[in-house]
C-alpha positions as protocol buffer text, in pm:
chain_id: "A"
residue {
  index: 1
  type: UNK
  ca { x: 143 y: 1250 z: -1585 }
}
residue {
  index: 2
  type: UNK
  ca { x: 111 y: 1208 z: -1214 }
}
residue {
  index: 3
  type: UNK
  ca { x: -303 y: 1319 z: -1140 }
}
residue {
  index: 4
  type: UNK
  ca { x: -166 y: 1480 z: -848 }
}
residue {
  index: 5
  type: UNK
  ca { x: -14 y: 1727 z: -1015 }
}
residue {
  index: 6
  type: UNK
  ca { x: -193 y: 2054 z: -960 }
}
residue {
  index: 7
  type: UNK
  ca { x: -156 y: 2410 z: -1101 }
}
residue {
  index: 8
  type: UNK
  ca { x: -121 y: 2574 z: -780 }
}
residue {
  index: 9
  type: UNK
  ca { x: -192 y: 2933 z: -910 }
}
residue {
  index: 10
  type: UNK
  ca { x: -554 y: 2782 z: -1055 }
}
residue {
  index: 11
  type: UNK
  ca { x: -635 y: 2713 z: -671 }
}
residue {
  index: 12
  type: UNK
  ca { x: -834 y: 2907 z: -411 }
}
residue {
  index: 13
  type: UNK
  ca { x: -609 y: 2946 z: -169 }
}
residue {
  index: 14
  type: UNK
  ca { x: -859 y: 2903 z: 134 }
}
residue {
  index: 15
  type: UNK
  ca { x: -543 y: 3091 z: 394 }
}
residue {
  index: 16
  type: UNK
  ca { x: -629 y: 3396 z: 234 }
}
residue {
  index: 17
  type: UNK
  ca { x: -957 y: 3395 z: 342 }
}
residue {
  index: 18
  type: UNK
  ca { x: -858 y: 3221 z: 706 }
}
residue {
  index: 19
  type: UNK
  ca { x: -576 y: 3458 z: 842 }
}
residue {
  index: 20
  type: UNK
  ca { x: -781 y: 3613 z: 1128 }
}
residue {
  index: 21
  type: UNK
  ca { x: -883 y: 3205 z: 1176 }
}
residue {
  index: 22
  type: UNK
  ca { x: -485 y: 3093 z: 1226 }
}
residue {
  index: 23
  type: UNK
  ca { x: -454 y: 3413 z: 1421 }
}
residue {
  index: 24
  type: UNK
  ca { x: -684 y: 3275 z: 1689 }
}
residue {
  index: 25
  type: UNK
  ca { x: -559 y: 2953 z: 1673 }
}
residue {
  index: 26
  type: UNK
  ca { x: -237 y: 3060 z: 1754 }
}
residue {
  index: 27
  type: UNK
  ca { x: -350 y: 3317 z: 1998 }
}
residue {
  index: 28
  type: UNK
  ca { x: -553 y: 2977 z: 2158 }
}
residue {
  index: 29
  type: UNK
  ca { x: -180 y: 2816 z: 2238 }
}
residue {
  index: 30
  type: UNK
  ca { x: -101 y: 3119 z: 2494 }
}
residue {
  index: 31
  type: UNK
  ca { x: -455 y: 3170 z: 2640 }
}
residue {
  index: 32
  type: UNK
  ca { x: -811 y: 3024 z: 2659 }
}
residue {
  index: 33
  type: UNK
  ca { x: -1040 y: 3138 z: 2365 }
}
residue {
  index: 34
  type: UNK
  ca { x: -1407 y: 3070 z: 2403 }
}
residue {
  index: 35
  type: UNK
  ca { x: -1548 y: 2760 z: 2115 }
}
residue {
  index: 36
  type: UNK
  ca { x: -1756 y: 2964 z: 2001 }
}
residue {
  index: 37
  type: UNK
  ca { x: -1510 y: 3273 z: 1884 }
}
residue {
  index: 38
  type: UNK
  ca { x: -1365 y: 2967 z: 1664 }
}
residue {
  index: 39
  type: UNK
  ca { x: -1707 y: 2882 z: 1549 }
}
residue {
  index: 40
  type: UNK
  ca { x: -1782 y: 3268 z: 1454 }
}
residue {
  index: 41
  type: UNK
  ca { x: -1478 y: 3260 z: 1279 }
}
residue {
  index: 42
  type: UNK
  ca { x: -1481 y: 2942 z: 1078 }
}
residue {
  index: 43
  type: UNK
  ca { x: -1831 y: 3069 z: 954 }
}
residue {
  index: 44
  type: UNK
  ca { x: -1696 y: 3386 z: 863 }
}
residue {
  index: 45
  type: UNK
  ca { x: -1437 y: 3225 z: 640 }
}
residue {
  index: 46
  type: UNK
  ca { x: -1714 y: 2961 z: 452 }
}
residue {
  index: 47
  type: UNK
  ca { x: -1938 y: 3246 z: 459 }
}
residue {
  index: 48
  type: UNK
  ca { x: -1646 y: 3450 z: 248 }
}
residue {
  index: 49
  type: UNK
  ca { x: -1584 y: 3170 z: 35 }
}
residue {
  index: 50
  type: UNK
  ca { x: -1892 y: 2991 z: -9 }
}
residue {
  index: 51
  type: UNK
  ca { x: -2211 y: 3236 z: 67 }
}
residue {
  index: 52
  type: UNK
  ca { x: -2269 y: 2895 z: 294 }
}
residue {
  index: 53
  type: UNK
  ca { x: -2196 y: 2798 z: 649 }
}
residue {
  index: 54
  type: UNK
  ca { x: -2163 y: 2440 z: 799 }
}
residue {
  index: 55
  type: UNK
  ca { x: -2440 y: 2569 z: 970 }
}
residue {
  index: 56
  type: UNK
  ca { x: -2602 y: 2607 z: 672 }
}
residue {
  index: 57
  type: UNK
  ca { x: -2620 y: 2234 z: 566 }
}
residue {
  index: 58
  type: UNK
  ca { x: -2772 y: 1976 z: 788 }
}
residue {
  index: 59
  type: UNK
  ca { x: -2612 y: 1621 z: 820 }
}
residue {
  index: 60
  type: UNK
  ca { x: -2864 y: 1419 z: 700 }
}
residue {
  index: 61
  type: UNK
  ca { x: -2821 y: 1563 z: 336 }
}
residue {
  index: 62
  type: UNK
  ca { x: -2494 y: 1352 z: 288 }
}
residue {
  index: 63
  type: UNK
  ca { x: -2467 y: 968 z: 174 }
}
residue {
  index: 64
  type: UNK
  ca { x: -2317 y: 698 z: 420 }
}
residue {
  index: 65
  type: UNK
  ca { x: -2057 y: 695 z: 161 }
}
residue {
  index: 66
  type: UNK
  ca { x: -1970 y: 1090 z: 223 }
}
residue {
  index: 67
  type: UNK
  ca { x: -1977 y: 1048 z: 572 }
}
residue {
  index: 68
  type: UNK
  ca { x: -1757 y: 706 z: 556 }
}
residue {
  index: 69
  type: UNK
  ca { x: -1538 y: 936 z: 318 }
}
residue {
  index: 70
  type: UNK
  ca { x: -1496 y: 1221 z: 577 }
}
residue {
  index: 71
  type: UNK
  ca { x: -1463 y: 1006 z: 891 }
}
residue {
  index: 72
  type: UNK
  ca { x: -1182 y: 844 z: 736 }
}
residue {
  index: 73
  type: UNK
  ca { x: -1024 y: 1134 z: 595 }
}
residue {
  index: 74
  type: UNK
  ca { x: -644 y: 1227 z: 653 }
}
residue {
  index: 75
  type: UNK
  ca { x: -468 y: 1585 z: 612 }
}
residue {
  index: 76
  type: UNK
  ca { x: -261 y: 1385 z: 324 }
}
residue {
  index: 77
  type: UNK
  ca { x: -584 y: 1321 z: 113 }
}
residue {
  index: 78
  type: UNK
  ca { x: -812 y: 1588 z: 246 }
}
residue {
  index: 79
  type: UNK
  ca { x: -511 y: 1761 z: 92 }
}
residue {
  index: 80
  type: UNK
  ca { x: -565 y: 1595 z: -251 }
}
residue {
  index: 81
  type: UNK
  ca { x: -938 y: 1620 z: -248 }
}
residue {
  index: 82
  type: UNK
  ca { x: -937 y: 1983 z: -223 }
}
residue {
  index: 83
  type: UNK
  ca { x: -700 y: 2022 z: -475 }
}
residue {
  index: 84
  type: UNK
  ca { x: -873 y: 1795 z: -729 }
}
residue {
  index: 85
  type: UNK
  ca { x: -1202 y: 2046 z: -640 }
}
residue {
  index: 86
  type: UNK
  ca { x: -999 y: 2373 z: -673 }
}
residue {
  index: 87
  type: UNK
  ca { x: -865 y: 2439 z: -327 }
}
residue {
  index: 88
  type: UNK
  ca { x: -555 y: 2452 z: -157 }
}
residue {
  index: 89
  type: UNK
  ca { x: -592 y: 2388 z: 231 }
}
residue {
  index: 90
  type: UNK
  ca { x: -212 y: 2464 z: 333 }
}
residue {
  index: 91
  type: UNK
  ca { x: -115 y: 2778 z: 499 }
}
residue {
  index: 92
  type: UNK
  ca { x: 241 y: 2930 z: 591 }
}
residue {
  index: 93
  type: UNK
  ca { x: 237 y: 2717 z: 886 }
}
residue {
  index: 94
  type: UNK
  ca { x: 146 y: 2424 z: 698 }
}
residue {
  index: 95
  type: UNK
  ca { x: -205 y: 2243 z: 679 }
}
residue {
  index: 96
  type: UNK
  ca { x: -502 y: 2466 z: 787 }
}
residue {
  index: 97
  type: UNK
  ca { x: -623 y: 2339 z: 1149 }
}
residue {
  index: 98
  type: UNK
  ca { x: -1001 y: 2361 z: 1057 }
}
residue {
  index: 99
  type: UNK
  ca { x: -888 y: 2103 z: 750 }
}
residue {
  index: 100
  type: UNK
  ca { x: -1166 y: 1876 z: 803 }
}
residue {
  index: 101
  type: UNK
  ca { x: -1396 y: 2142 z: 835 }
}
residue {
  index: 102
  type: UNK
  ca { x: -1318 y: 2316 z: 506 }
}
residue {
  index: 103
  type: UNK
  ca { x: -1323 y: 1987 z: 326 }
}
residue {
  index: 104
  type: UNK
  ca { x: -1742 y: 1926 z: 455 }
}
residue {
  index: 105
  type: UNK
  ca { x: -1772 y: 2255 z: 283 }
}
residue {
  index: 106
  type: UNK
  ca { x: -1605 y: 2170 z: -27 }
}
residue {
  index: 107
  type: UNK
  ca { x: -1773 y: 1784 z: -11 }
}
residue {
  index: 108
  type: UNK
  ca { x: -2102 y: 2009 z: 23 }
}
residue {
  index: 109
  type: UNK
  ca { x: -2021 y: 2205 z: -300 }
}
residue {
  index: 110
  type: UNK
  ca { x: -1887 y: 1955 z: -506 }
}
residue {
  index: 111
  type: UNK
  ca { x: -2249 y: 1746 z: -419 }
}
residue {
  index: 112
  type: UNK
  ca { x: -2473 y: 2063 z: -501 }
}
residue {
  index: 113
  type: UNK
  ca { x: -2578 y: 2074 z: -136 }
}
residue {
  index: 114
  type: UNK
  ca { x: -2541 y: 2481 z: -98 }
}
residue {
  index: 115
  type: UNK
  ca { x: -2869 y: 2619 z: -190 }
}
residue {
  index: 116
  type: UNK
  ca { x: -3094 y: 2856 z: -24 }
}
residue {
  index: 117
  type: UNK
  ca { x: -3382 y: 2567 z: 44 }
}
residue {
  index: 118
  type: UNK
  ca { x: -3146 y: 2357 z: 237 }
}
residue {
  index: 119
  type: UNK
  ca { x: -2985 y: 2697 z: 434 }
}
residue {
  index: 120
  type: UNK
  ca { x: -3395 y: 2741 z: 515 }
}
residue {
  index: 121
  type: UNK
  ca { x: -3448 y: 2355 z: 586 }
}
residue {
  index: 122
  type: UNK
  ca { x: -3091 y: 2334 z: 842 }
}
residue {
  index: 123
  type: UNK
  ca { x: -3210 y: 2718 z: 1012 }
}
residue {
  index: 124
  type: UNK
  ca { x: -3505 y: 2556 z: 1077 }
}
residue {
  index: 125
  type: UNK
  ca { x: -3384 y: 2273 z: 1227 }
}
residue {
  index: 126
  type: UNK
  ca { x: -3201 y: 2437 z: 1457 }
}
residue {
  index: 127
  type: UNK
  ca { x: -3438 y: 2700 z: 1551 }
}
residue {
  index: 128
  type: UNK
  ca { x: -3696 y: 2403 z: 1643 }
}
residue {
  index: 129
  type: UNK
  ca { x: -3403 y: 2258 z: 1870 }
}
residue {
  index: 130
  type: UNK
  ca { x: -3371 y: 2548 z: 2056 }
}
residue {
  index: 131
  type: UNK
  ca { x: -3733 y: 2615 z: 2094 }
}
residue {
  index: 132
  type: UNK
  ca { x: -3766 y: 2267 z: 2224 }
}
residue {
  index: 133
  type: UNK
  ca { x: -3498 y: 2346 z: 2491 }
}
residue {
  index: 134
  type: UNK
  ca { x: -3690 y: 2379 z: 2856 }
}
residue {
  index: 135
  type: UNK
  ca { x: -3685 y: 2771 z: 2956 }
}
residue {
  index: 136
  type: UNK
  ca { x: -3648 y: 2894 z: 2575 }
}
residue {
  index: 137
  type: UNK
  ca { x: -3942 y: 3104 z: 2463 }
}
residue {
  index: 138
  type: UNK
  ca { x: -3823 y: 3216 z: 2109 }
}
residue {
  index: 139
  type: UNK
  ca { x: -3509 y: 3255 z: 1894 }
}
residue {
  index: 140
  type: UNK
  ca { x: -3360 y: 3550 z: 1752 }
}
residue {
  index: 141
  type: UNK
  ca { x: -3155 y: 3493 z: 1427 }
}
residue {
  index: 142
  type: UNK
  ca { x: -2986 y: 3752 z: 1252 }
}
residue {
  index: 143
  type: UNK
  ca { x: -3027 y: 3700 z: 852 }
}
């Protein structure tokens, strides 16, 4: 039996979570829609799916090998991947634009990389950027 045979009723169907996602994509072909609406957004979904957001979980906290694996990624095996880890990444339109994105997430699951300690170790991180931006005297964060 073919290992790419998947029960597809066994997988999270990550769409279902991302409709208000393809909306704005789609709404981005007619007019301009600010980066960081699609940011918002993307973390809304991971948030809904995960408890996590890419924001969540620095860089660093992946092997060469994970990043050689996602730089060299295509739709046809990020497709595959997902699957293999529970996840379908295919919409009604087809492949999910923020593909790539959703398979980080799933690469960060899969490696045990969602935990609180490294949410509070990548928040940090990025509050200490900011603070070390000229003109920035402190940094608000909603938790």
């Amino acid at each position: 039996m073919s290992t790419i045979a998947f029960d597809q009723f066994a997988l999270t169907r990550i769409a279902d979570f991302a409709r208000s996602l393809s909306r704005l994509h789609r709404a981005a072909r007619r007019q301009r829609i600010d980066d960081d609406q699609f940011d918002r957004e993307f973390n809304a979904v991971c948030q809904s799916i995960w408890g996590y957001t890419i924001d969540d979980i620095s860089d660093e906290l992946f092997s060469t090998d994970d990043h050689l694996f996602l730089d060299t990624l295509d739709e046809a095996q990020a497709r595959i991947f997902a699957a293999e880890q529970g996840y379908d990444l295919v919409d009604d339109q087809g492949m999910l634009t923020d593909w790539w994105g959703f398979c980080w997430m799933i690469l960060a699951e899969k490696r045990g990389l969602l935990t609180p300690e490294n949410r509070a170790a990548a928040r940090a991180a990025i509050e200490e950027k900011y603070l070390a931006a000229p003109n920035v005297i402190g940094v608000i964060i909603g938790r």
